[in-house]
VMD Tcl script that draws the C-alpha trace (Angstrom):
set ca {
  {0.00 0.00 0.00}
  {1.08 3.22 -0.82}
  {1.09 6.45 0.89}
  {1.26 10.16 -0.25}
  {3.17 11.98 2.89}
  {6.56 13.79 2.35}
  {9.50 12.82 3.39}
  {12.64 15.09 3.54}
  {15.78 13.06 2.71}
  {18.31 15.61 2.78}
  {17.16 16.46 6.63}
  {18.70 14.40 9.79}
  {15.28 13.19 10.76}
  {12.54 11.51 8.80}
  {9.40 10.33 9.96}
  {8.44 7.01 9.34}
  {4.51 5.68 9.09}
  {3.65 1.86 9.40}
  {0.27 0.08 9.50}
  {-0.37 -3.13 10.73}
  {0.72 -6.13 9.07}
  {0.33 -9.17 11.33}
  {-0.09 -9.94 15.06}
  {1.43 -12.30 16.96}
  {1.34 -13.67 20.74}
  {3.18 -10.73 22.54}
  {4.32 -8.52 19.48}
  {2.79 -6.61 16.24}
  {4.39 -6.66 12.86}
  {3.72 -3.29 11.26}
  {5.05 -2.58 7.78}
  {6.22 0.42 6.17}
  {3.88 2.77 4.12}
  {6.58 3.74 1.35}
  {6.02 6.70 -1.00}
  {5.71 5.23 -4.42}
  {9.43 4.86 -5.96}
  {11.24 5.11 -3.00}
  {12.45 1.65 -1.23}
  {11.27 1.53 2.48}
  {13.82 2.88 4.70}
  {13.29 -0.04 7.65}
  {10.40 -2.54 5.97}
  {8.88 -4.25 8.48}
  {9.28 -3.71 12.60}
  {8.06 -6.28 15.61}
  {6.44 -3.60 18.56}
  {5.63 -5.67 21.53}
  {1.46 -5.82 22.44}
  {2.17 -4.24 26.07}
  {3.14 -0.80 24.52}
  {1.40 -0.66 20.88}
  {-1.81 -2.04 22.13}
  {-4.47 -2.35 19.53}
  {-3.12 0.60 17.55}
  {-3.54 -0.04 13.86}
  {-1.07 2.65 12.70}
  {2.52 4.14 14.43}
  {4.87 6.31 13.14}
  {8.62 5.89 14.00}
  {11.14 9.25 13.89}
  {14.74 7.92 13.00}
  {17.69 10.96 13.37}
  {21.10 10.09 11.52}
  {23.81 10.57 14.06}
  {26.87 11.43 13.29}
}
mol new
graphics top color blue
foreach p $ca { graphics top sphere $p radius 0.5 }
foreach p [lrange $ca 0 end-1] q [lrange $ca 1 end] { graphics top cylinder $p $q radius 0.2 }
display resetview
């Protein structure tokens, strides 16, 4: 699925959105909404149940460090 937002790669920071892609026992599998051409930055991430809850979208901020 693709999504429209912006994403700034010559910045630091980017923000990352993922929707829910499977759930498991104790974790969530979200995958990455990518903006169409661009390869997803991180794919898929595992969020354990006890913090995402039933939340059917996150968003992840990643900040290069140099």
């Amino acid at each position: 699925m693709s999504n429209k937002y912006q994403r700034d790669f010559m910045s630091n920071q980017v923000k990352l959105k993922f929707e829910i892609e499977k759930e498991n026992k104790n974790s969530v599998r979200y995958k990455e909404l990518v903006v169409d051409g661009v390869p997803p930055i991180l794919g898929s991430v595992y969020v354990q149940k006890w913090y995402c809850g039933n939340a059917k979208q996150i968003e992840i901020t990643i900040e290069k460090c140099e």
